[in-house]
C-alpha positions as CSV (number, residue, x, y, z in Angstrom):
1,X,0.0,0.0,0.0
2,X,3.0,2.3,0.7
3,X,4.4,1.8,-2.6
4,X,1.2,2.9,-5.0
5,X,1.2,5.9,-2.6
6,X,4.6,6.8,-3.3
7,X,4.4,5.8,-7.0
8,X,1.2,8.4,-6.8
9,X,3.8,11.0,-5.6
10,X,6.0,9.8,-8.0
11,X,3.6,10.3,-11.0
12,X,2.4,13.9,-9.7
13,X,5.5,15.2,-9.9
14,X,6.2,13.6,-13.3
15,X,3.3,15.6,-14.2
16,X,4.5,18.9,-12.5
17,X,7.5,18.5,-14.4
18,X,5.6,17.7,-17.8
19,X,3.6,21.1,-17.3
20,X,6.8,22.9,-16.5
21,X,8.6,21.7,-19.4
22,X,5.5,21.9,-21.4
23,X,4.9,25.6,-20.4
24,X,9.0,26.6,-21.3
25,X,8.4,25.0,-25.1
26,X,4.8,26.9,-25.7
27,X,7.0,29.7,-24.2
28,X,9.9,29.4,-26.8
29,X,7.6,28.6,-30.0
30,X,4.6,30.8,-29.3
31,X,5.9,33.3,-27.0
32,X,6.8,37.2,-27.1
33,X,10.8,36.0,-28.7
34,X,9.9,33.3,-30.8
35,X,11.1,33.7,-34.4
36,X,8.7,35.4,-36.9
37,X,9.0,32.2,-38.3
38,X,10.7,28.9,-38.2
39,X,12.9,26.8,-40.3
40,X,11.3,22.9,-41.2
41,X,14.6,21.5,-38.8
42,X,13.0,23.6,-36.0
43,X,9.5,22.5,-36.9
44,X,10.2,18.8,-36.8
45,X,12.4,19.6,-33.3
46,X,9.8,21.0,-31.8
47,X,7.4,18.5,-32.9
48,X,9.9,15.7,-32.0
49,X,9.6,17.5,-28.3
50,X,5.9,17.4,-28.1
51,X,5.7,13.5,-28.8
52,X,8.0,13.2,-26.5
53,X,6.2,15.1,-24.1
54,X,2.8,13.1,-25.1
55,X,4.7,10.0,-24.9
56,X,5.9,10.5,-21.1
57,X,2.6,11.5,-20.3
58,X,1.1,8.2,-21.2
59,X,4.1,5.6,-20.3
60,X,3.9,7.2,-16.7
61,X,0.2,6.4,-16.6
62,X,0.6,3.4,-18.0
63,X,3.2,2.3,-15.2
64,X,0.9,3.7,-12.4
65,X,-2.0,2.5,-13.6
66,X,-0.4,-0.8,-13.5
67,X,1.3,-0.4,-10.3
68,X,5.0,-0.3,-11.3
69,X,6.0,3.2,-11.5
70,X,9.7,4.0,-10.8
């Protein structure tokens, strides 16, 4: 029982630091000193970083959902 607590904590912070991270890349391509525009190297980069961002999201649920988050 102590464990899926802690993996609970484990996955909240996970998602703390998703937002976080999420937040500083909206920041950089949408913000107030992002380029006027963007080269297709960025484009892909940035996309490459989003479904990587997606893709944490859902292997940590995965894993908690299942019990085993580390």
């Amino acid at each position: 029982m102590r464990s899926q607590q802690f993996s609970v904590g484990v996955f909240f912070f996970m998602l703390l630091s998703i937002f976080v991270f999420s937040a500083i890349v909206y920041a950089v391509v949408f913000g107030k000193y992002a380029p006027k525009t963007m080269r297709l190297g960025e484009k892909i980069m940035f996309g490459a970083i989003i479904m990587g961002i997606v893709a944490a999201t859902i292997f940590g649920a995965i894993q908690m959902l299942s019990g085993y988050l580390f």
